[in-house]
N, C-alpha and C positions, 0 to 999 in steps of 0.2 A: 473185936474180931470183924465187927460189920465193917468199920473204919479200912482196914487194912483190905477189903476185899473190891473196897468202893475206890481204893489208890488204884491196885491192877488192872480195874476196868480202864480208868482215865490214863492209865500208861501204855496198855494196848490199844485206847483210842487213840492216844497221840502218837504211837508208833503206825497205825494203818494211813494214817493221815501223813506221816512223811513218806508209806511207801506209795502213797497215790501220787504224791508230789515227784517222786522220783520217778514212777512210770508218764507222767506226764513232760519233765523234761527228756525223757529217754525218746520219747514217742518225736518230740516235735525236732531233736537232734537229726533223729530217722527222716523225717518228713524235710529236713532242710538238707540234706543230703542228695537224698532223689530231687528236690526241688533245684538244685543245681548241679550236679555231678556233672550233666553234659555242657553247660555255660563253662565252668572252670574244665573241664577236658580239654575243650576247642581254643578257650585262650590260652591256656599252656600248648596245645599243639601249634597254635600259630603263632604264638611268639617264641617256641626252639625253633619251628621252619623260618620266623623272621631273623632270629640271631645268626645261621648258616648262610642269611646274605642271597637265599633265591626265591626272588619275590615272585617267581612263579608259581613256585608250589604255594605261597600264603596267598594270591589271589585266586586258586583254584581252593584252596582248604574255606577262604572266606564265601565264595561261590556257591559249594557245597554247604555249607553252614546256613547263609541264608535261603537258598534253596528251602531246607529242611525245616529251618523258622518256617518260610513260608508254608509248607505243609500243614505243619504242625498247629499254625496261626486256623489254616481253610478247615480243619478235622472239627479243631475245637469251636469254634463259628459255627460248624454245623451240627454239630454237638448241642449246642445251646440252642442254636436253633427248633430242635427235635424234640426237646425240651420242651420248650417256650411255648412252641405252635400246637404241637400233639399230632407231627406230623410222623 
């Protein structure tokens, strides 16, 4: 009886153990997701604005993009900065 009671522990240890494994690849799925959604947004926008042939709108879409890198680049710099300094 003891036997049989010492299996169920070790098979709902091994079952808690896959489902940490699964919330961890769920999590990092999630986190790659937002870590690029807007990278692949903007190359899919500006390669349908490149395939209609008006390389206007893809130098204004590229314009705006880098633009927004750059922001995004000065936030985070000061970010760390703020951090870093204790300012």
């Amino acid at each position: 009886m003891k036997r049989n009671i010492s299996k169920q522990r070790q098979r709902g240890a091994v079952m808690m153990e896959y489902v940490i494994v699964a919330v961890l690849i769920a999590a990092a799925c999630v986190l790659g997701v937002v870590m690029f959604s807007r990278s692949v947004f903007y190359g899919v926008d500006m390669g349908a604005k490149g395939a209609t042939g008006d390389s206007a709108k893809v130098k204004k879409s590229q314009d705006a993009y880098r633009t927004q890198l750059d922001q995004d680049s000065k936030a985070a710099k000061d970010y760390h900065d703020s951090m870093h300094t204790g300012k």
